[in-house]
Each structure stands twice: as C-alpha cells, then as structure tokens.
N, C-alpha and C positions, 0 to 999 in steps of 0.2 A: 511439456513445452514450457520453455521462458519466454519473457518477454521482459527487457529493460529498458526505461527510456530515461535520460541523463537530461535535467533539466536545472539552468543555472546553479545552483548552488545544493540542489540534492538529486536524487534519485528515484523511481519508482521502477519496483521488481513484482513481476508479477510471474509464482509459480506453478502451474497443474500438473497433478498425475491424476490422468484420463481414470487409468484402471481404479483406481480409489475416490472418484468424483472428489475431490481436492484439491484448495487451491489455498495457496499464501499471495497475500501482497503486504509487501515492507513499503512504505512510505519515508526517507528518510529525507530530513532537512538541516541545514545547517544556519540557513537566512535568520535573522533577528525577526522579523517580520512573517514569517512564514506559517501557513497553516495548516500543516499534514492531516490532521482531523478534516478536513473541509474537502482535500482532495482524497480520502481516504472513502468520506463518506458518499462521494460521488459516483466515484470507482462503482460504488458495491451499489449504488443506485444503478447505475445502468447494468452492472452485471447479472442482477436478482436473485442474488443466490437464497435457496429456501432457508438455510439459517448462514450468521457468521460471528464470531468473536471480533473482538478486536485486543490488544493489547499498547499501552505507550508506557515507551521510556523515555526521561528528561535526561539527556546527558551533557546541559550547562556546566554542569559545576564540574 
C-alpha cells in the first residue's frame, strides 16, 4: 500500500510491503523554511516502528 499526501511545496510518500514488514517514507521539501527532519521524525513517532534508518539528501545546489 502507498499513501501520498501533497502538501504546499513538498510531498510525503509513504511505502509498505505487508509480506516484508517494510516501509519507506520520503519526506521531500522544497520551501526555504521547511523541515523534513521534524516531520520525518514524527511520522516514525506515531508509527513505532521497532527499528528505522533514515537517510538526507541536500539538493540546493
């Protein structure tokens, strides 16, 4: 299952595959102001998952 929800100036995708207890969420942003860490961390707060990574890429320049 996905789930994408389009908000002002970025995006949040959120993917599982059930059969693999597995899930990606992309947090992308574009706002000057914005801070995908912050709703990133949230995200995985309410979701409780027993472990997760994360990864950022800066793609200003």
């Amino acid at each position: 299952m996905s789930v994408i929800a389009l908000v002002e100036e970025s995006h949040i995708a959120l993917h599982t595959w059930r059969e693999y207890k597995y899930a990606t969420l992309d947090v992308y942003t574009c706002g000057v102001e914005s801070e995908p860490k912050m709703a990133f961390d949230y995200i995985v707060s309410k979701l409780s998952p027993k472990r997760y990574q994360s990864f950022y890429a800066d793609r200003s320049s």
